[in-house]
C-alpha positions as CSV (number, residue, x, y, z in Angstrom):
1,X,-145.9,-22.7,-46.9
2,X,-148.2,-19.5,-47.2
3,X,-146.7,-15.9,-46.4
4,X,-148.6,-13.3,-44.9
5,X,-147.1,-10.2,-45.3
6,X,-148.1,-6.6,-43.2
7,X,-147.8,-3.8,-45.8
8,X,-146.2,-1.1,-45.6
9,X,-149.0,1.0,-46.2
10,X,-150.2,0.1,-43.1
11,X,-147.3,-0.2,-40.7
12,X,-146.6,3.6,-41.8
13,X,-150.1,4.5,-40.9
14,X,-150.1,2.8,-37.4
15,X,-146.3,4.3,-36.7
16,X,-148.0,7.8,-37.4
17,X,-150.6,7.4,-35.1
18,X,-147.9,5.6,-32.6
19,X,-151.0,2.3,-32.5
20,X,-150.1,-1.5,-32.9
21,X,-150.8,-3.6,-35.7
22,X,-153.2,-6.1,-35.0
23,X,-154.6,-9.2,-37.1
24,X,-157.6,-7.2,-37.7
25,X,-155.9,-4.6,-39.2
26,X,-154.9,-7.1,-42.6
27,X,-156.9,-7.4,-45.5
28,X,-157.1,-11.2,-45.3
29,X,-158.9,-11.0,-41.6
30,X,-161.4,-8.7,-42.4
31,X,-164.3,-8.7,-41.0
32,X,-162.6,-11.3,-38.6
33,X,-162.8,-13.6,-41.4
34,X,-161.1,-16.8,-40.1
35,X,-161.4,-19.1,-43.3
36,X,-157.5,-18.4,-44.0
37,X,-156.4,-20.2,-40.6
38,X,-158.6,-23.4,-41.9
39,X,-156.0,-26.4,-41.1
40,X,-153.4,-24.5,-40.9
41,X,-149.9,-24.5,-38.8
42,X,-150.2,-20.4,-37.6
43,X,-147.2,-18.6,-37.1
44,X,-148.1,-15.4,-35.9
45,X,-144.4,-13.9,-35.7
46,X,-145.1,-11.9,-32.5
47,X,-147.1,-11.6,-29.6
48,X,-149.7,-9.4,-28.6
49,X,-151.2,-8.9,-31.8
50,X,-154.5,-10.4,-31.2
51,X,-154.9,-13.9,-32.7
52,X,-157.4,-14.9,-30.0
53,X,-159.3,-12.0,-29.6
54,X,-159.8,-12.2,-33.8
55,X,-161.4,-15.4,-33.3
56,X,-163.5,-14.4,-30.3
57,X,-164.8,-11.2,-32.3
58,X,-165.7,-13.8,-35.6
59,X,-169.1,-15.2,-36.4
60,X,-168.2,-18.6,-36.1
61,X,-168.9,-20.9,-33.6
62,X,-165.3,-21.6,-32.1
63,X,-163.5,-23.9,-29.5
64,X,-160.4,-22.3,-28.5
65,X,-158.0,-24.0,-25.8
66,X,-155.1,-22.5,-24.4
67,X,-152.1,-24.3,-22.2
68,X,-152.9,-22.7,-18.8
69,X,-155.9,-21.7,-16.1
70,X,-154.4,-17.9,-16.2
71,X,-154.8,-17.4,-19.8
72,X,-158.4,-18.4,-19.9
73,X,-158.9,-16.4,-16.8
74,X,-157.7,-13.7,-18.7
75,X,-160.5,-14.4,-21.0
76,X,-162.9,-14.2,-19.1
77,X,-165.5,-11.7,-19.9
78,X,-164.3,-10.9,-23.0
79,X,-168.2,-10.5,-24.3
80,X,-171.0,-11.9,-23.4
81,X,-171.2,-14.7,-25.7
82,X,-167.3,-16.5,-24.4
83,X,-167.8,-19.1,-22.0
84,X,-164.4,-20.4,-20.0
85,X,-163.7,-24.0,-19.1
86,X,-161.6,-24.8,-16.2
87,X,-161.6,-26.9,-13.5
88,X,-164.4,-26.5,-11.4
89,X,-166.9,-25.9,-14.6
90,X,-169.5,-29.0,-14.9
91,X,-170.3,-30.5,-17.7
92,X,-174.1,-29.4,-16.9
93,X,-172.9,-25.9,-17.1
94,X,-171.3,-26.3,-20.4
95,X,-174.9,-27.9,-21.6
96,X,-176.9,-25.4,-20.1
97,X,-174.4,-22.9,-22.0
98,X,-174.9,-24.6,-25.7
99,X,-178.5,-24.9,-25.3
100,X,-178.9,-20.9,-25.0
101,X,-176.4,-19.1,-26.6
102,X,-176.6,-18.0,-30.5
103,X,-173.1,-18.5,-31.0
104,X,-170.4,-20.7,-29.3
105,X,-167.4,-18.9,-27.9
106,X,-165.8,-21.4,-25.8
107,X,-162.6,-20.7,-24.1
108,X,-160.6,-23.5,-22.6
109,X,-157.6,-25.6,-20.7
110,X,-156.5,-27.9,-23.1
111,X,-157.4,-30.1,-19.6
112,X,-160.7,-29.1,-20.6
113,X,-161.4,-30.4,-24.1
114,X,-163.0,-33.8,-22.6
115,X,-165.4,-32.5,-20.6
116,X,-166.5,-29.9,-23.6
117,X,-166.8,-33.1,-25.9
118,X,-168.9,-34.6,-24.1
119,X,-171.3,-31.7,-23.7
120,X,-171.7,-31.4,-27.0
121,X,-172.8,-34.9,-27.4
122,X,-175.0,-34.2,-24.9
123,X,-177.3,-31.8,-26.3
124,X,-176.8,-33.4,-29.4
125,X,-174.4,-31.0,-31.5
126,X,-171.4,-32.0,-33.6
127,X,-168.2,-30.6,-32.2
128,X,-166.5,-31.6,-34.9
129,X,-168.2,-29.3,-37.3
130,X,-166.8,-26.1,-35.1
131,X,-163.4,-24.1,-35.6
132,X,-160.9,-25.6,-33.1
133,X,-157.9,-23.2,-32.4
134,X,-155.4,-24.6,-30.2
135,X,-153.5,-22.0,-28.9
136,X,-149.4,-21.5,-27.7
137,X,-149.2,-25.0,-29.0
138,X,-145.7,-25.2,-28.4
139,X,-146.5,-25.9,-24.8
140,X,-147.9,-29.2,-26.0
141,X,-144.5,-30.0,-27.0
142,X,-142.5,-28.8,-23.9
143,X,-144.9,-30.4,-21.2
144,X,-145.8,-33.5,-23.2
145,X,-144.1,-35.7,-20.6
146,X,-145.8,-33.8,-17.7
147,X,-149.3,-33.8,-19.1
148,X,-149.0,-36.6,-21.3
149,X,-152.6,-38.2,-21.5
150,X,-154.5,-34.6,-21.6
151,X,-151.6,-33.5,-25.0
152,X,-152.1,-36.9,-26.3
153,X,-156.1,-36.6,-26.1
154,X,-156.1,-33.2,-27.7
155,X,-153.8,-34.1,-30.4
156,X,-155.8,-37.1,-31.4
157,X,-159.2,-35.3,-31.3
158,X,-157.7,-32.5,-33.2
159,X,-157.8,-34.7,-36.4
160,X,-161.5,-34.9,-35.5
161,X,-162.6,-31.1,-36.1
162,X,-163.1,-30.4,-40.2
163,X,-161.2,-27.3,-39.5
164,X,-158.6,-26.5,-36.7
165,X,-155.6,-24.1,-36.7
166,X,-152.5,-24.5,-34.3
167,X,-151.5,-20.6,-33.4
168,X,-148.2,-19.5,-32.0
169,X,-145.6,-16.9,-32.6
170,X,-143.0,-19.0,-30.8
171,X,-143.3,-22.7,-32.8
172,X,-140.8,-25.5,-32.5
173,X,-138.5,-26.8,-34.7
174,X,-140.4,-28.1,-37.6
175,X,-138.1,-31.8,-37.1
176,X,-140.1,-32.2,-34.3
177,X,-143.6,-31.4,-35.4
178,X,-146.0,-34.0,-33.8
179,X,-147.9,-36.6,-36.8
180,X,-151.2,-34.8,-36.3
181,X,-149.7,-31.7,-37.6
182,X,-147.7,-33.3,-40.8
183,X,-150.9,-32.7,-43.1
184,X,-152.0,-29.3,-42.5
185,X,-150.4,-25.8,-44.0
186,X,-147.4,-24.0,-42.9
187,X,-149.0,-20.3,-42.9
188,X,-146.6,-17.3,-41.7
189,X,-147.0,-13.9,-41.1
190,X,-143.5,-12.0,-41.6
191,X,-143.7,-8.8,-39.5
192,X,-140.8,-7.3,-38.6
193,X,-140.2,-5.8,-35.2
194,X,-137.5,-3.7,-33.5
195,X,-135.7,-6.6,-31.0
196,X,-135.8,-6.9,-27.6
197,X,-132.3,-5.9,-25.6
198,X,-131.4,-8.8,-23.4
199,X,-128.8,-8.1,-20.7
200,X,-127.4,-11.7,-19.1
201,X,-125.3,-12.4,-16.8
202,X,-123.9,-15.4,-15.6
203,X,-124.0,-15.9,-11.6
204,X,-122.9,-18.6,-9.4
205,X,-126.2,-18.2,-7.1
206,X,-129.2,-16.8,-8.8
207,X,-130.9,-16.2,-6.3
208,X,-128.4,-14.4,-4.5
209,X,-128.7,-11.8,-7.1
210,X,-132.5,-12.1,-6.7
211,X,-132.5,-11.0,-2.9
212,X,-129.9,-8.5,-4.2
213,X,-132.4,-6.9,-7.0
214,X,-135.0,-6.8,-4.0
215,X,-132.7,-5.0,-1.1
216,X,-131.7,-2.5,-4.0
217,X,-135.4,-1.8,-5.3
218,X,-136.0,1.7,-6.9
219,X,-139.5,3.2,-7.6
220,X,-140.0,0.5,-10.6
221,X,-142.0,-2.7,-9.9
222,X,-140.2,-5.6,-10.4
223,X,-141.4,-8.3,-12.7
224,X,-139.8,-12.4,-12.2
225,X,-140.0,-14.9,-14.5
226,X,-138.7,-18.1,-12.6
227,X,-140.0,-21.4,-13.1
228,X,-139.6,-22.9,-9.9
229,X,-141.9,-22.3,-6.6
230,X,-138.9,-23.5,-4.3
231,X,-136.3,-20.7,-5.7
232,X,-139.6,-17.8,-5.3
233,X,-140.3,-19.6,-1.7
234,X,-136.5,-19.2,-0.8
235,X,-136.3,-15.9,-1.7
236,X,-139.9,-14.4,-0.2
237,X,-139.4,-16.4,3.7
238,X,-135.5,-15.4,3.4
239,X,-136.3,-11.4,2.8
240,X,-139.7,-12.2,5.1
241,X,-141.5,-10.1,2.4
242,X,-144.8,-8.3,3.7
243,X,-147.4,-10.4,1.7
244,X,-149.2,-7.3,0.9
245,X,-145.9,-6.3,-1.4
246,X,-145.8,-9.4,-3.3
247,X,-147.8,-11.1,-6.1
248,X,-147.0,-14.3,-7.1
249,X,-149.0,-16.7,-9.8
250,X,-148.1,-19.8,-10.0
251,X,-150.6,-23.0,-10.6
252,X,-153.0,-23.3,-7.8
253,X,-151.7,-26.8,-6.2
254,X,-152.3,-27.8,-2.9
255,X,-148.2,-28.2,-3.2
256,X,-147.9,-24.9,-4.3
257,X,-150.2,-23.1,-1.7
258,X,-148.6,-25.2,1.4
259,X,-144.7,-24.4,0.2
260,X,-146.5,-20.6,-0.3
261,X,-147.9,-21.0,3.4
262,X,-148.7,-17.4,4.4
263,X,-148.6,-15.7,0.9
264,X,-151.6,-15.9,-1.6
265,X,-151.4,-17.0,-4.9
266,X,-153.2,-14.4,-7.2
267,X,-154.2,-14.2,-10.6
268,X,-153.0,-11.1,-13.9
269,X,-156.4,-9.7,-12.5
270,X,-155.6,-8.9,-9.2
271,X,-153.6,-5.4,-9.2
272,X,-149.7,-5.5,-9.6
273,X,-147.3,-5.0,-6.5
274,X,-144.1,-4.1,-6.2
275,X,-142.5,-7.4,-6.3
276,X,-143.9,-10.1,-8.9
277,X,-143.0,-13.3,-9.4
278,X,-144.5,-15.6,-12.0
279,X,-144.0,-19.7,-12.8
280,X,-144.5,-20.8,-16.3
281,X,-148.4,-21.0,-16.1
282,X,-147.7,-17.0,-17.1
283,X,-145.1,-17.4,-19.7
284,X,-147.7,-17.5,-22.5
285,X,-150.6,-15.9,-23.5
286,X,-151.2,-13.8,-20.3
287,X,-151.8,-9.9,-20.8
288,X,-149.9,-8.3,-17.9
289,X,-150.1,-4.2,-17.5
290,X,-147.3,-2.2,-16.1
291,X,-145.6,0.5,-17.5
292,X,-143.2,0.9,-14.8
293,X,-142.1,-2.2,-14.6
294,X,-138.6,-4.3,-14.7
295,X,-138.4,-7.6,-16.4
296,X,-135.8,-10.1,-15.0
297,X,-135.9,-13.7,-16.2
298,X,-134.5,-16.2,-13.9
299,X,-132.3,-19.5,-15.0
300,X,-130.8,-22.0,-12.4
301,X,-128.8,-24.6,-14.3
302,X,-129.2,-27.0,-12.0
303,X,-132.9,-27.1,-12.3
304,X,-133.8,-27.9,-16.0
305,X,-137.4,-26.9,-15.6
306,X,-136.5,-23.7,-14.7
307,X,-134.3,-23.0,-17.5
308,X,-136.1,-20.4,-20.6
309,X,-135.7,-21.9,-24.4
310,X,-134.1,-18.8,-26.5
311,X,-136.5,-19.5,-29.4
312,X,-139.6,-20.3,-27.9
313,X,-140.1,-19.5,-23.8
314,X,-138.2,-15.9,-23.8
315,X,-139.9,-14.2,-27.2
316,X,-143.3,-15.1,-25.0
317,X,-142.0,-13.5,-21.8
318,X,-140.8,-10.4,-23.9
319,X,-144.5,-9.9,-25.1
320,X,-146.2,-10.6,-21.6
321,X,-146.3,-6.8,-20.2
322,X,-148.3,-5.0,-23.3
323,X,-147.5,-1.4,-22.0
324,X,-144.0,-1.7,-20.3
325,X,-141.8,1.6,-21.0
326,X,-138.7,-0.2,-20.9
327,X,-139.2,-4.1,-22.5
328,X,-135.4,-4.9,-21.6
329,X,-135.0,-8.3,-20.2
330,X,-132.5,-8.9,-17.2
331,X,-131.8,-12.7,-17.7
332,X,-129.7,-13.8,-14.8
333,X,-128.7,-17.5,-14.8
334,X,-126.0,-20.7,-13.6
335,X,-124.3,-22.8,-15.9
336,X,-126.2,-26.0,-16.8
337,X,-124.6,-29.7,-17.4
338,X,-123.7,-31.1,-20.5
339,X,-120.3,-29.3,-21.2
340,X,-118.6,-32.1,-22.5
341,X,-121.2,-33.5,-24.8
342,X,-121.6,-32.5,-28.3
343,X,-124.6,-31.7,-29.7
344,X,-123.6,-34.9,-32.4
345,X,-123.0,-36.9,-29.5
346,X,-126.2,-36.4,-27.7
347,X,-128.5,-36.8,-30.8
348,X,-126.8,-39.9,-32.2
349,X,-127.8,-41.6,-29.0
350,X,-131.0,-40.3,-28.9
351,X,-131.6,-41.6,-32.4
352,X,-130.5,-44.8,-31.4
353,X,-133.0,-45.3,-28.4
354,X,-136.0,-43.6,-31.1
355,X,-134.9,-46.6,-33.5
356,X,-134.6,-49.5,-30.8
357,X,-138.2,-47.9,-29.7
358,X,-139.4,-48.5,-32.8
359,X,-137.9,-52.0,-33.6
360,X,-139.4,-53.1,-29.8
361,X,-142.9,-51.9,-30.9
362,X,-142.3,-54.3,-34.4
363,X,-141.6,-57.2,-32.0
364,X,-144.4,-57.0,-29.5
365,X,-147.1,-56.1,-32.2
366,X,-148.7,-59.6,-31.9
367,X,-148.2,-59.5,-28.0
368,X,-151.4,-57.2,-27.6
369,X,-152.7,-58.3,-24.2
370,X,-151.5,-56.9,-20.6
371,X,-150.7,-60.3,-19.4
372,X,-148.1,-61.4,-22.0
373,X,-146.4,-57.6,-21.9
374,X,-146.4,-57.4,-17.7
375,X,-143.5,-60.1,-18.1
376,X,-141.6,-57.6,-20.0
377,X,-139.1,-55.4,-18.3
378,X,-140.1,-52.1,-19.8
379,X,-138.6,-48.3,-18.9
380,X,-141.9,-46.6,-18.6
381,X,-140.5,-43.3,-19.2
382,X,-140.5,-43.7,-23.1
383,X,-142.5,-46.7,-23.1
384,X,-145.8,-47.5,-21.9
385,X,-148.8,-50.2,-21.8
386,X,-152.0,-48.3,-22.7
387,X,-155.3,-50.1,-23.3
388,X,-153.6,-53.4,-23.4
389,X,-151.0,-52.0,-26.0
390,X,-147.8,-51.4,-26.0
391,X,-147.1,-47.7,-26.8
392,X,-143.7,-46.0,-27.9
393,X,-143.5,-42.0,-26.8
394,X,-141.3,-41.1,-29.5
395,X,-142.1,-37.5,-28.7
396,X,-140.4,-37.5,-25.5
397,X,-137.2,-38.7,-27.0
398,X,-137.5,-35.5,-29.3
399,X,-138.4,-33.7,-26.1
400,X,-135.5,-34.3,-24.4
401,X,-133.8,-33.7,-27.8
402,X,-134.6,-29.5,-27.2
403,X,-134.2,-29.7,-23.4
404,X,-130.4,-30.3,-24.5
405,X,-130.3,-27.8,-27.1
406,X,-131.7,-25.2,-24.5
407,X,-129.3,-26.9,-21.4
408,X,-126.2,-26.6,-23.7
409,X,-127.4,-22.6,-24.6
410,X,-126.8,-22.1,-20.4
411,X,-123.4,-23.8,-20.3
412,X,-121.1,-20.7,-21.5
413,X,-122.1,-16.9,-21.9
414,X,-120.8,-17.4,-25.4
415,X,-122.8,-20.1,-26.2
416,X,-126.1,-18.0,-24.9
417,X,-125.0,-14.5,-26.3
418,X,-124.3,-16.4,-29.6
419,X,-128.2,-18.1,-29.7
420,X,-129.1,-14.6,-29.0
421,X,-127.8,-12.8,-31.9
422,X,-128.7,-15.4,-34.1
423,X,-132.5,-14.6,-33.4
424,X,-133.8,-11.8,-35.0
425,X,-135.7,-11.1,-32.2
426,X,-133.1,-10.2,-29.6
427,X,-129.7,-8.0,-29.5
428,X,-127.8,-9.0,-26.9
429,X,-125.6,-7.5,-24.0
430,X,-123.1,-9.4,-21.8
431,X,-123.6,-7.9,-18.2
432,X,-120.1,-8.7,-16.2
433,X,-120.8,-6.9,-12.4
434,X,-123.3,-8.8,-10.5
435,X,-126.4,-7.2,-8.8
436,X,-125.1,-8.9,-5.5
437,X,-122.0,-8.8,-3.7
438,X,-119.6,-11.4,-4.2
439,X,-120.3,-14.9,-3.2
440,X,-120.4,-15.1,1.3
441,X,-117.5,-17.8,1.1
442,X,-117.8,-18.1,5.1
443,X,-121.5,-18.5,4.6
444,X,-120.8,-21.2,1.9
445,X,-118.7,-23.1,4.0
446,X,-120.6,-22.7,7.2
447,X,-123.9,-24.1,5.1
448,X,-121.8,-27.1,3.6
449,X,-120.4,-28.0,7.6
450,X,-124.0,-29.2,7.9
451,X,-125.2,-32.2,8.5
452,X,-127.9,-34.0,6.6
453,X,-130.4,-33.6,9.1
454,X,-129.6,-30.3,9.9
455,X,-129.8,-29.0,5.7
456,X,-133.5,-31.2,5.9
457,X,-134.4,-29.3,8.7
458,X,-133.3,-25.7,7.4
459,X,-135.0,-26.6,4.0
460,X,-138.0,-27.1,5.8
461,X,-137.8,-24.3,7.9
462,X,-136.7,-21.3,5.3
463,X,-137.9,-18.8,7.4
464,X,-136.0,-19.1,10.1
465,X,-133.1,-19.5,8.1
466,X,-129.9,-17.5,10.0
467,X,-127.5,-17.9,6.9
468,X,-127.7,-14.4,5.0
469,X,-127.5,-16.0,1.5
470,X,-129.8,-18.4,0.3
471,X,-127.8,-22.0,0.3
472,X,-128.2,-24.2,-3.2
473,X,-129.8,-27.4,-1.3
474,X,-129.0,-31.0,-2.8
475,X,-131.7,-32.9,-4.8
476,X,-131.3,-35.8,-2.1
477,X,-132.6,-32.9,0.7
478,X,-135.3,-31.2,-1.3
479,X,-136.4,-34.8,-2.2
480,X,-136.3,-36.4,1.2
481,X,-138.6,-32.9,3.0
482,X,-141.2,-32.6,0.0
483,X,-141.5,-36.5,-0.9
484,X,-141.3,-38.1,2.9
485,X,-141.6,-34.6,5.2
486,X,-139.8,-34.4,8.3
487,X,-142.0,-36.7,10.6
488,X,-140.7,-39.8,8.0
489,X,-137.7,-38.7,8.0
490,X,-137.6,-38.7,12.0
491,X,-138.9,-42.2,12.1
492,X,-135.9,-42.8,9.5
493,X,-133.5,-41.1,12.1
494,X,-132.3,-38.6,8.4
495,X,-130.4,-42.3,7.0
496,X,-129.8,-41.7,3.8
497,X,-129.4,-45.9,3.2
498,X,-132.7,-45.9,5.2
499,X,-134.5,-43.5,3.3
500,X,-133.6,-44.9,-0.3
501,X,-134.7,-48.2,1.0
502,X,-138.1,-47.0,2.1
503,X,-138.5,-44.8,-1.5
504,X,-137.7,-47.9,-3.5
505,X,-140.0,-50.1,-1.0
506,X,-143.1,-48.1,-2.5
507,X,-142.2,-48.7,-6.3
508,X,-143.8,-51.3,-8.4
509,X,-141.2,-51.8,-10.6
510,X,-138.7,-54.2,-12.4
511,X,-135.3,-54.6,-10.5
512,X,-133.9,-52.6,-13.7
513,X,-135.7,-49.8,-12.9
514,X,-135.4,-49.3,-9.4
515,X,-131.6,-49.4,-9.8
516,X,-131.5,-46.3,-12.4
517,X,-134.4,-44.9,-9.7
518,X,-131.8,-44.7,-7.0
519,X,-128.8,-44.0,-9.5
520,X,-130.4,-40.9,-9.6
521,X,-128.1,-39.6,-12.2
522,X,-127.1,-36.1,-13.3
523,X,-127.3,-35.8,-17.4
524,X,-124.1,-34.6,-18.7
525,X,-121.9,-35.0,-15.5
526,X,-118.7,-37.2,-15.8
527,X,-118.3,-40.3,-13.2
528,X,-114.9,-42.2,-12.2
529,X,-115.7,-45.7,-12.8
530,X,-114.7,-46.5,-9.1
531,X,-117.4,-44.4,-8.2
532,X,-119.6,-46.2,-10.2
533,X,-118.4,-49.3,-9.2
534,X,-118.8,-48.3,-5.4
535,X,-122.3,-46.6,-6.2
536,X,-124.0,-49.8,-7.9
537,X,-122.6,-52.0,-5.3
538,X,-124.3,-50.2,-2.5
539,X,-127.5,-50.6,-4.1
540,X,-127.5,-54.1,-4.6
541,X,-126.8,-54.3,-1.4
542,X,-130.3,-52.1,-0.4
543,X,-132.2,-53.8,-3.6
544,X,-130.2,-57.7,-2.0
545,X,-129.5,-58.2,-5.9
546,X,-127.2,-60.8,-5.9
547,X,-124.7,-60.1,-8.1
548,X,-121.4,-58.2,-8.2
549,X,-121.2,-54.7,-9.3
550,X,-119.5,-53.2,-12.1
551,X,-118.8,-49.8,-13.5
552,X,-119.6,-51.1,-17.1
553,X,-123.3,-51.8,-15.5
554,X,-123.7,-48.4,-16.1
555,X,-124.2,-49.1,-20.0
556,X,-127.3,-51.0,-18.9
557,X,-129.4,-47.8,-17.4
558,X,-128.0,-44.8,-19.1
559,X,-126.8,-43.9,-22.4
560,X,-123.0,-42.7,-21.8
561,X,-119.8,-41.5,-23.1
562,X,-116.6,-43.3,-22.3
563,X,-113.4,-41.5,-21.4
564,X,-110.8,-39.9,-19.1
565,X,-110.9,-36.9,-17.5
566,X,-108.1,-35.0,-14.9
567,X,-109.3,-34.2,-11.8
568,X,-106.6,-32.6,-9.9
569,X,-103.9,-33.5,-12.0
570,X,-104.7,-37.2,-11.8
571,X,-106.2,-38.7,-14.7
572,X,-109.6,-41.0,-14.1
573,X,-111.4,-43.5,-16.5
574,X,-115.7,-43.1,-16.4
575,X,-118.2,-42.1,-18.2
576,X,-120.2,-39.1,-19.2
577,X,-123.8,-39.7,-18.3
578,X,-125.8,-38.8,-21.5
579,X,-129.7,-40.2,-21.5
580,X,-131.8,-43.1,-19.8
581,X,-131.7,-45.8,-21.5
582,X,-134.8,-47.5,-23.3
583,X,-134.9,-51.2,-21.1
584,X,-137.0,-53.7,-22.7
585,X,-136.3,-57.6,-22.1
């Protein structure tokens, strides 16, 4: 490992003149010298302090590709020499772009890398022989199962480039480094900063306190970081927000702009309003100006994606608004699952489904063609047939290894204000009053009186919604309305035994794998065996399996924990649900 270190000298200097230290501003980037970051593992400490814009202003010729559309947009014109690559840029624009400029400046998706490649080949130039920097790498890690042949390709052509440097001031553990990162050089810069104050609160209905924060706005704009365009189209068509009040950036899917119906989804460019919401396609790299602004980061427990990794996600929110007055963060969440699992408990499994991975590839190695693996029963989450090969995603197990660090952080306030104050980035601040009243028990009720058919048909109606909180709708409901829409689920007359049947219909699949399908799980909830028992035996019945049902067939599909737990003041057998199971037979 190599230390950078900001001297005092200089941080005395800027603090006089009340300026930022930038990467420019050290000895060892000057004259936006870049040979230091050569195969190197960057980790910049802290946002904001212009790693990119270093490498933009250099002499080289440079590919640099970043996780997300809005941080190249926000690239975009940097000088006249950057070109951006997104979707919608040809591969004849990139051509006509590397015949003609003096110096490549090329500003990328990591989506994008493919297409870039293959320009260069084009015209004839080595890519290879230019200064890849991959940027917010982390985010390679925490959507690898999401954008898992686009990481993979960019990890594997990485090794390609004579000199490339992964740049973050949020990195991962190093335990779960990926292989094409094990050779290069750990290089730190150790800058200390003054932390951010993070007031949390825990809340049974987040976005309860949401609508709250809204109906109780003062003069400052409010900023929301909330990973989840169903919990920003609840609240926006529940307050019937004026559209010309609200900007929200999210990725630009036709999913997105249809649950968005009658709002636009903007860009950092366009000018801020006075309510702001923002998915994860903002969390990193984006510059955002406001200096009256109000950060609030939003947590829902029981949606994982939505939840913000202390060590990682939250440092990059802190550092999105460059000129706020007042950086605190309001983080507002709900307790997440996996209570009664240990940490011990959860990796020891997990270990044991990375080694069986690994002994399954050992056995198969001389099976290499498609027809003699298709006979296999496989779990295609962790294991896949690529190119007539059978490949183990070790990375995901590792993946869901940190998605249960981070879910376990959410299950107690003392379990988040403690990952707090162990980072020296944060000083934590337990908030006990809600923003919002207390919980509409009559409305509560009233919402859980409904049928299924009636909660599908207010899910897909929001804005008519007469309840005046904002209900927590089942998985099975937002499912059934965003998977199927209502005119299946009219022709199903809303049977939920109908509906399953119909999703599972559509699967091409082993028998193994459309029963964990329609198990349909929760990670780190307990389940009476009798329950079990009950639940399997229904879907044999819908899969006409013929075979009786036990609550040990759990073992089969899920990782799990074994043992008792009182439920009002009767004690139960089951079983703790802890991971899917790797099925290969």
């Amino acid at each position: 490992m190599k230390i950078l270190t900001v001297p005092n000298e200089l941080i005395e200097q800027k603090a006089l003149k009340n300026e930022k230290i930038y990467l420019s501003d050290l000895d060892e980037f000057k004259d936006n010298n870049l040979s230091i970051l050569y195969n190197t593992v960057f980790n910049k400490g802290v946002t904001g302090i212009g790693g990119t814009s270093l490498a933009l202003d250099s002499k080289e010729n440079i590919i640099i590709v970043m996780p997300f559309v809005e941080v190249v947009n926000n690239k975009e014109g940097y000088n006249e020499d950057v070109f951006t690559v997104k979707e919608g840029v040809t591969i004849a624009a990139i051509k006509k772009y590397l015949k003609t400029t003096p110096v490549r400046k090329i500003v990328s998706t990591y989506d994008g890398l493919s297409k870039i490649l293959e320009a260069y080949k084009a015209v004839e130039i080595n890519p290879y022989d230019d200064f890849l920097l991959v940027d917010e790498w982390q985010v390679i890690f925490n959507q690898y199962g999401l954008r898992l042949k686009v990481m993979k390709y960019l990890l594997e052509q990485s090794t390609l480039f004579s000199n490339k440097c992964f740049m973050t001031a949020t990195p991962i553990k190093k335990d779960y480094w990926f292989k094409e990162l094990k050779g290069l050089e750990e290089l730190v810069l150790e800058y200390d900063i003054e932390p951010t104050i993070v007031k949390h609160f825990k809340s049974r209905n987040v976005i309860d306190e949401v609508i709250a924060i809204i109906n109780s706005k003062d003069s400052k704009n409010l900023h929301f970081f909330i990973n989840s365009v169903d919990m920003i189209k609840s609240v926006i068509k529940t307050l019937n927000i004026d559209k010309s009040d609200v900007r929200i950036i999210c990725s630009k899917q036709e999913k997105n702009e249809y649950k968005l119906s009658g709002y636009d989804i903007e860009s950092t460019k366009d000018p801020v309003k006075p309510i702001n919401f923002y998915t994860s396609t903002c969390f990193e790299g984006c510059d955002i100006f406001d200096r009256n602004g109000q950060i609030f980061v939003i947590c829902n427990g029981n949606k994982a994606h939505s939840l913000v990794d202390i060590s990682t996600t939250l440092p990059q929110i802190a550092g999105r608004i460059r000129d706020i007055e007042d950086g605190t963060i309001n983080l507002i969440y709900s307790s997440s699952r996996y209570i009664d699992i240990t940490e011990e408990e959860f990796n020891k499994k997990v270990d044991e489904n990375i080694q069986k991975g690994r002994n399954i590839i050992e056995e198969v190695k001389s099976k290499d063609t498609i027809e003699v693996l298709s006979d296999w029963k496989i779990n295609d989450r962790y294991l896949i047939i690529e190119d007539d090969k059978l490949i183990f995603e070790e990375v995901l197990l590792n993946v869901d290894k940190a998605n249960f660090e981070t879910s376990k952080t959410y299950s107690f306030k003392t379990n988040l204000n403690r990952k707090l104050n162990q980072s020296d980035k944060f000083y934590s601040v337990i908030i006990e009053k809600p923003w919002a009243e207390e919980y509409i028990k009559f409305e509560e009720e009233k919402f859980n009186s409904l049928s299924f058919k009636e909660k599908c048909l207010l899910y897909a109606n929001l804005s008519d919604m007469t309840f005046s909180y904002v209900p927590d709708f089942p998985k099975e409901v937002i499912e059934a309305v965003d998977i199927l829409g209502i005119d299946k689920l009219e022709e199903l007359d809303y049977h939920k035994g109908n509906i399953n049947k119909y999703l599972v219909s559509r699967l091409n699949t082993t028998d193994e794998m459309k029963v964990m399908k329609l198990l349909k799980l929760t990670k780190g909830e307990f389940y009476k065996s009798s329950d079990l028992k009950n639940k399997l035996t229904d879907i044999y019945k819908v899969l006409k399996l013929n075979k009786a049902a036990k609550a040990t067939d759990i073992k089969t599909f899920y990782e799990v924990k074994e043992t008792s737990k009182r439920i009002d003041n009767k004690v139960y057998k089951g079983y703790i649900i802890i991971t899917p199971k790797i099925i290969f037979k």
